[in-house]
N, C-alpha and C positions, 0 to 999 in steps of 0.2 A: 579729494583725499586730504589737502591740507586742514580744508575747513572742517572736514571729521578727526581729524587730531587736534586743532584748536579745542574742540567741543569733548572727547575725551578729557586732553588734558582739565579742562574746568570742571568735568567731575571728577576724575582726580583728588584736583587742589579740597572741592569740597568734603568730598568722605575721608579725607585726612582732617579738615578742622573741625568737623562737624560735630568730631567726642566733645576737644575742647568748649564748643560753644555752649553744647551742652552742658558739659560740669560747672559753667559757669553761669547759670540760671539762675536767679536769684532769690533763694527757698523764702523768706520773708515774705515778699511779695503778693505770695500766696497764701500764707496766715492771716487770718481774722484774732490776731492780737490783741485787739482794740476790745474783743468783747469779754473780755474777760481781766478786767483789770483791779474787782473787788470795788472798793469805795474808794480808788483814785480814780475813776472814770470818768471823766467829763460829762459834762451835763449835755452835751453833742449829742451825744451817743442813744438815748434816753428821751430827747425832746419831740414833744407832739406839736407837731408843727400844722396839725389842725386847730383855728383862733378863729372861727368862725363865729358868730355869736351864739350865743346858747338861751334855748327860749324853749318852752313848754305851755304848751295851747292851755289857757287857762289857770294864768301861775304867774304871779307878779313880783319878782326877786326883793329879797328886805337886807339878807349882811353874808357876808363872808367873811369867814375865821378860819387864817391860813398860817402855818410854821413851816418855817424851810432851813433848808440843811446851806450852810454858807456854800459861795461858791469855791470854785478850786481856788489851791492855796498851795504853798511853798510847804516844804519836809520839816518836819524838830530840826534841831541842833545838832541832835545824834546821827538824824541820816544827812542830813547833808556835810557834817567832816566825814563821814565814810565814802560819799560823792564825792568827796575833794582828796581824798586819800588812798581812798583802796582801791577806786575805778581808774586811774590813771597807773598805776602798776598792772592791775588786768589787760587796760587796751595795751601796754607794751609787751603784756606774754602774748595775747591773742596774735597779734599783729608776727609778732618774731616765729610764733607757729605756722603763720601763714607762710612766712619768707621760707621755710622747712620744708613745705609743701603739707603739712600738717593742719587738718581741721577743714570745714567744709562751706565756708563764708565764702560769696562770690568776691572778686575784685572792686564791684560798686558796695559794697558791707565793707570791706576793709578800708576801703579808704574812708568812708564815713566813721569808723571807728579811729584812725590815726586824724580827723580833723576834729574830733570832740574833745573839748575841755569843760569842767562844770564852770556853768554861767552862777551859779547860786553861792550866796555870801550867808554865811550863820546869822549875819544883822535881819537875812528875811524867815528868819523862822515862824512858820505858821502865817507870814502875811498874804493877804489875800492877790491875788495872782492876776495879771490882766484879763486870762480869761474869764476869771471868777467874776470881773466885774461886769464884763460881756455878758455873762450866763444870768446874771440879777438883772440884767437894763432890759434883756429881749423876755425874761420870762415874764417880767413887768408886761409889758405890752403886751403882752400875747391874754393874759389875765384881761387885759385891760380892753383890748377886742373882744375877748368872750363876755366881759361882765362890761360894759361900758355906764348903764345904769349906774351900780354902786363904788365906779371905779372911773370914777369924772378924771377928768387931767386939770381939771382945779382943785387946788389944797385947799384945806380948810380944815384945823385940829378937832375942831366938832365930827369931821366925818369920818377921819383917821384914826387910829390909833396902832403907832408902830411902835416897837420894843425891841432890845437885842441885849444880846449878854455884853458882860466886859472883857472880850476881848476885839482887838483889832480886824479881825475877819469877819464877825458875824455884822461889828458896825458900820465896816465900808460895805457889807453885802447890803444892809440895810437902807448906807446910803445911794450906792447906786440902784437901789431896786425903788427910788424916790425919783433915781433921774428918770428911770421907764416912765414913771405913772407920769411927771408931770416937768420933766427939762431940766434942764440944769441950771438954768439960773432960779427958779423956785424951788428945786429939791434942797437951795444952801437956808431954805426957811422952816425945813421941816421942825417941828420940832420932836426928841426923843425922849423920855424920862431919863434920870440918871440910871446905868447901867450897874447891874448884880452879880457878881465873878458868880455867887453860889446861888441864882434866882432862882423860885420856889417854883415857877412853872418853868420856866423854860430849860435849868438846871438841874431838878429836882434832884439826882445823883447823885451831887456832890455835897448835898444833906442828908442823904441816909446811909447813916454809918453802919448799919446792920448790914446791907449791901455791900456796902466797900469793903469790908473785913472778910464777910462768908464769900464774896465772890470776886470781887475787882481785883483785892487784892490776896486771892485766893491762890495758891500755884495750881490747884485741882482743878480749877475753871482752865487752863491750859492744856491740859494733861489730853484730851482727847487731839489737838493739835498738833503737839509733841510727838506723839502713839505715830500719826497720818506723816510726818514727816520720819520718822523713823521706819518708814513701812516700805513696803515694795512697788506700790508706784510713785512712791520719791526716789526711792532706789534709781529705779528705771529711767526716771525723769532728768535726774544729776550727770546718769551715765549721757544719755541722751546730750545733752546741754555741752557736757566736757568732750565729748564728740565731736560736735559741730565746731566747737571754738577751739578746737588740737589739742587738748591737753592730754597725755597719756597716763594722768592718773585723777582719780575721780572730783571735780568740783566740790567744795564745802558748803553745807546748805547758808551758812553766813555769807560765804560769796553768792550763792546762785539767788538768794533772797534781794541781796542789795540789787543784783543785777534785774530781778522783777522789780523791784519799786523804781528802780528810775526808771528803765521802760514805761511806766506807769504813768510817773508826774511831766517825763518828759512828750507823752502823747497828750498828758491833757493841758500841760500850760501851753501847746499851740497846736494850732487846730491844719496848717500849713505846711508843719512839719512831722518827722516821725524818726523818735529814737532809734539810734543803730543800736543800743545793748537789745532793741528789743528780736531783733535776728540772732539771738542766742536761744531764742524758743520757738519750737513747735507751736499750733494749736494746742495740741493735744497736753504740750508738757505745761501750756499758761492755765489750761484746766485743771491740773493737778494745784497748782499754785494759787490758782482762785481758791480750792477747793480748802487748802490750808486756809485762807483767811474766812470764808462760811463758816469753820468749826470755830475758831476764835469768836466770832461775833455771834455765833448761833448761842456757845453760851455764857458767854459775858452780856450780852447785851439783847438778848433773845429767850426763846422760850427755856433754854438749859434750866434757868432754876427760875420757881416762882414768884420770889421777890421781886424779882427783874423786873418783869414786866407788872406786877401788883404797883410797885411805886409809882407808874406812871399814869394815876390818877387825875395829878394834878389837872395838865393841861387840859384833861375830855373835861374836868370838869367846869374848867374857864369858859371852856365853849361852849359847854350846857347851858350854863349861868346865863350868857350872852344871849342865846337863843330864845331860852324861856322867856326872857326879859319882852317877847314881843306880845306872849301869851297873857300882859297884865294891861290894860289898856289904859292910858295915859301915863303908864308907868318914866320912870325916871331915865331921859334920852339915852343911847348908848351909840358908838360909834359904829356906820356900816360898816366899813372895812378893817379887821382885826389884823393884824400882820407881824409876825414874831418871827425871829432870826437867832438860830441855834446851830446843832454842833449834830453830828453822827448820832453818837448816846442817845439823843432825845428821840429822833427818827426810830430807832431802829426799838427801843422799850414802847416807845408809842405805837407802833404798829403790829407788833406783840401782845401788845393790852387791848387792841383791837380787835386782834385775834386772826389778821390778817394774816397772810404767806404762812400758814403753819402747816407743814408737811405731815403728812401721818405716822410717818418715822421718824425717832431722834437721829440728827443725823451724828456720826459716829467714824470716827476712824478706819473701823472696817465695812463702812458700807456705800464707799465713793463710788466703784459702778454700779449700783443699785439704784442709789439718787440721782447717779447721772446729769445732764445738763440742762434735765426738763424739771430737777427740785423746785420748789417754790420760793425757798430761801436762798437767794443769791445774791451775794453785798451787789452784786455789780449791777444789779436792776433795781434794787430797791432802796439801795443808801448810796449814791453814785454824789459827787458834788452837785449841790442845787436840789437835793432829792426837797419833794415838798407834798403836804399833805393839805387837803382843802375842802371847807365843809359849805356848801352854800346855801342859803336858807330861802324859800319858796312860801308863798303865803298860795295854794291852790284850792280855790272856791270856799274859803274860812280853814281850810287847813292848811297846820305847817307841817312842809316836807321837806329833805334834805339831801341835797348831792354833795356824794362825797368822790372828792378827786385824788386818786395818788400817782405823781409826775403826770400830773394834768388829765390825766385820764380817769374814766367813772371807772369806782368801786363800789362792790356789793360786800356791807356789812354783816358780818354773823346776827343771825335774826331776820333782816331785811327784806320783801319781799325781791324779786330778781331785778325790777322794776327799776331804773337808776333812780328817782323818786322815794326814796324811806319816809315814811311818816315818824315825824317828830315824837311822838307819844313810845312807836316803836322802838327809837332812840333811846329814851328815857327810862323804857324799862328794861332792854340789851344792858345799858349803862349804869343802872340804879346804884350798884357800889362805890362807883364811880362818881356819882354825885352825889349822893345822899351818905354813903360810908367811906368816904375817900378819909380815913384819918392815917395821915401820913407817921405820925410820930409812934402810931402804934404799929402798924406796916414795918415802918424802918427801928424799930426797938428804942425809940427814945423816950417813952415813957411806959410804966408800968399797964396792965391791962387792969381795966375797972372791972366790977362784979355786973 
């Protein structure tokens, strides 16, 4: 008798705590937050962690011409005083709504949000982030497994030829992606040209003025953005968001946006750790959020309007150049391995001018569940940190063919047979504007049109 009242009593005790335990579940947890974080995404996220070597029966490799998107990098100036200013008055409403019993963050979320302070100083604006430099050193190698032929871990400027803009991110992405291919005490010999704040291929945007005026700095290139955030599943999304964190009257899309970017940079500058603002979202609500920054890039920097992606000649045409250069036989040496180091912008009009990821719908403010999360155009998979695009050239049985890789993986080019294999010739004529009419100045309105 006693030992059956012991044994009541302990069911009891438990279907009395058992609600508690429950409401205390820790809804994050269970979020896939991570895959949706637009072009703060870590290159984690994204990498083919197959480096096997790559070989084609009958096919003798001659160069690779490859641009990459820097790795992660610290916020402007702008978002990190808003880190240092307007996220520290949040965590002390959220928390004080907790102590009300208001809002729906477990006990392991709140205390993580009462122990965060921003680690980030305005002196690191835009600087490249440790794991940026992580993300440059193992893609190096991975390259370097795959292509070991053209991709020796001895230097030699004759074999190389790397390039980066003038800023501090694309240079250290550059230089550590020297320490992958060949150590650290040779990558301090590499050597680089002098760097071009406005360089013509790897910039080319920031010379055509006809773009910047009709589009960059267009407020109508916003405007479908705008619309998506003024809509009913931001609506929802805000309510949503000021729910979870107690507030009894609705989140400001300027708070609930800060509180998505640092979520953002705080998952990709460590790989170990993971932001508590990011337990202020749903799945469902970081999709609406991603889906805000798709419309911004889709037309600023995408197919929205045709300039966009018409400028971005330049670079196909570098690598054309490159390529044909094997088709003249004793022609003037060139270096196997091409390697440039750039910015978002160039990724995202370059892949656009390729004709890649284009959706068959514009995508639009009113058409987020329709595009849903199987669109083609998603910053977060295809201009993610470290995003890189790679062309490798194949000498097979007298002809040249071409693998083209985007985040390391084969792509099939508009024209292409399916074949990961393109023949060069096919290249040539997909691209023909591209190399042969690529006149930048008249594209971007800088000189008058001739008769």
């Amino acid at each position: 008798m006693e030992q059956s009242c012991r044994w009541m009593l302990i069911l009891f005790m438990c279907l009395i705590t058992l609600p508690a335990l429950l409401s205390e579940k820790c809804f994050s947890r269970s979020q896939k937050t991570h895959l949706h974080l637009a072009t703060k995404t870590p290159y984690r996220y994204i990498t083919n962690k197959n480096d096997s070597v790559v070989h084609y029966p009958g096919c003798n490799i001659l160069q690779v011409w490859m641009i990459v998107r820097h790795g992660t990098r610290y916020p402007s100036s702008k978002i990190i005083r808003k880190m240092r200013e307007r996220l520290p008055l949040l965590r002390d409403l959220v928390v004080q709504n907790h102590k009300l019993k208001r809002g729906k963050l477990c006990k392991e979320e709140i205390a993580a949000l009462q122990a965060w302070s921003p680690h980030v100083e305005e002196a690191d604006e835009k600087r490249l982030a440790h794991e940026g430099e992580d993300e440059m050193i193992q893609l190096a190698e991975r390259f370097q497994n795959r292509f070991p032929q053209i991709l020796p871990d001895i230097y030699t400027n004759s074999t190389f030829k790397f390039r980066h803009t003038a800023t501090q991110r694309t240079a250290e992405s550059a230089r550590h992606f020297t320490v992958g291919l060949f150590g650290r005490r040779v990558s301090r010999y590499v050597w680089f040209p002098e760097a071009i704040y406005r360089d013509p291929v790897l910039r080319f945007y920031k010379l055509c003025q006809k773009w910047r005026l009709e589009v960059d700095k267009n407020p109508h290139s916003l405007s479908e953005r705008m619309k998506f955030e003024e809509g009913p599943e931001m609506s929802a999304a805000l309510k949503d968001i000021s729910f979870r964190l107690g507030f009894s009257e609705t989140i400001s899309i300027g708070d609930a946006v800060i509180l998505y970017i640092t979520c953002s940079f705080e998952i990709a500058w460590d790989h170990r750790a993971h932001s508590p603002w990011c337990a202020a979202f749903s799945e469902s609500n970081m999709k609406v959020f991603e889906y805000t920054e798709d419309l911004e890039y889709y037309w600023i920097d995408g197919y929205g309007y045709n300039i966009t992606y018409r400028q971005a000649c330049p670079p196909v045409k570098d690598m054309m150049q490159h390529f044909l250069a094997e088709e003249v036989p004793g022609g003037e040496p060139r270096a196997q391995a091409v390697v440039y180091f750039t910015h978002s912008g160039t990724i995202l009009k370059l892949l656009a001018h390729l004709g890649l990821y284009k959706d068959e719908n514009v995508l639009l403010h009113t058409n987020f569940n329709t595009m849903g999360s199987y669109r083609k155009w998603r910053v977060s998979q295809i201009d993610s940190f470290g995003s890189n695009l790679a062309f490798v050239l194949f000498r097979c049985n007298k002809q040249l063919k071409v693998l083209t890789l985007h985040q390391e993986r084969p792509v099939t080019l508009p024209g292409c047979p399916e074949a990961e294999l393109c023949p060069l010739n096919v290249l040539k004529e997909q691209y023909k504007e591209s190399l042969n009419g690529c006149n930048f100045e008249h594209i971007c309105g800088l000189l008058p049109k001739t008769a």
